[in-house]
C-alpha positions, 0 to 999 in steps of 0.5 A: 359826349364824354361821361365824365363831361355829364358827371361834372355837369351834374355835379355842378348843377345838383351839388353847387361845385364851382371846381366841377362847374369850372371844369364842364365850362372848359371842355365845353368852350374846348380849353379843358382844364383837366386835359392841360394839366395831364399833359404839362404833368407827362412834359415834366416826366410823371409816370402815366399813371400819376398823369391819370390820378393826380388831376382827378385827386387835385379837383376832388381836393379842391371840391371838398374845400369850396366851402372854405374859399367860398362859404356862402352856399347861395354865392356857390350856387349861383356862380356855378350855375352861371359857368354851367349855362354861361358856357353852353350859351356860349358855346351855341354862340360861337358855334352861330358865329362861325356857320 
């Protein structure tokens, strides 16, 4: 598993990060987040290195700002936490769905 799959788990988990909880879910169920906006960054022509840097500027932005869009902590906590758990439950059921 990617360590940067973990790091965003964990930080879903301890620090409540929806932004970060959002993109654990997506690599999880396959549809990563991350992944899909460097590739429509390299179609449109971006310097690889801005490819590598700017998604990880963009959620470290959206982070910082979850307490503005959604300042109940107890919210944050709980909507995390469901697209953390929610997904690997997920994931294990489509995983028991297909064999």
């Amino acid at each position: 598993m990617n360590i940067g799959v973990v790091t965003w788990f964990w930080r879903g988990l301890r620090g409540h990060s929806v932004t970060f909880s959002a993109l654990f879910a997506s690599v999880v169920l396959g549809a990563s987040i991350a992944g899909g906006l460097g590739r429509l960054l390299h179609s449109l022509g971006v310097h690889w290195l801005y490819v590598l840097i700017i998604p990880a500027v963009l959620f470290g932005w959206l982070a910082k700002r979850e307490e503005r869009w959604l300042p109940d902590e107890g919210k944050r906590r709980i909507l995390a936490r469901s697209l953390l758990f929610g997904s690997i439950l997920l994931a294990i059921a489509i995983n028991q769905i297909r064999h």
